[in-house]
Every structure is written in C-alpha cells, then in structure tokens.
N, C-alpha and C positions, 0 to 999 in steps of 0.2 A: 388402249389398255392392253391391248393384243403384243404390244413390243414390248412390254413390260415384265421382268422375270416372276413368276408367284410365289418366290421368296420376299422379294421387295413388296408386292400386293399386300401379303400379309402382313408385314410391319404397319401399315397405314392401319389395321386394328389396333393398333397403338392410340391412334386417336381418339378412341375411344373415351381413355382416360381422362380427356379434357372436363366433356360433360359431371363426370363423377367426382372429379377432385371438386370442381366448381358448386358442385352440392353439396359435400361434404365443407366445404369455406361458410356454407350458409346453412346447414343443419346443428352440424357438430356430432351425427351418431354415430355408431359404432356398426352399427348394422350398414350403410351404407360403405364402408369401408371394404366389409365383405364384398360389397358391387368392384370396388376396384380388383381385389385378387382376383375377382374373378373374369375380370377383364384381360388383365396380366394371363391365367392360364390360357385362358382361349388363343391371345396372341401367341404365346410361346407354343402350342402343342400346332395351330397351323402354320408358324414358323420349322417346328422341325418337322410336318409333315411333307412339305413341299421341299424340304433343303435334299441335296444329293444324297444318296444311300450307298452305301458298297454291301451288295450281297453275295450271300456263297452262290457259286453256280451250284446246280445238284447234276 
C-alpha cells in the first residue's frame, strides 16, 4: 500500500457503497439512504484532502 498514491487509497471508500446500496435492495428506507450520502461525503472530502493543493506562499 506504501506505492500506492492516497488520492487512489481514498477512492477504494468508494467501496463502501456496496454494503449500503445492498441493504437499501432489502429494506427499502429512506433512512438508510442517508447512510449512502453519507458514505459519498466521506469519500469525496478525503478524496480532496489528499489531492495536490497550490498555496500562496506568505
């Protein structure tokens, strides 16, 4: 995992989604749904915490 960028690392929280869609197939609520968003922000915010940054130098 060490050759691995941790932009790509973080994408594989993507997988996440499998388990939740696959309960949502066999519940049907609405409330579980919410588990996906919230699956989705997790991945996206350490998706762009780990992506390149340009800062101001001070």
């Amino acid at each position: 995992m060490s050759t691995s960028s941790p932009r790509l690392v973080t994408l594989l929280a993507l997988l996440g989604l499998a388990p939740v869609a696959y309960y949502i197939q066999g519940t049907g609520r609405t409330v579980v749904a919410l588990s996906l968003v919230s699956v989705v922000v997790i991945a996206a915010s350490l998706f762009l915490m780990t992506g390149d940054h340009e800062g101001q130098a001070s």
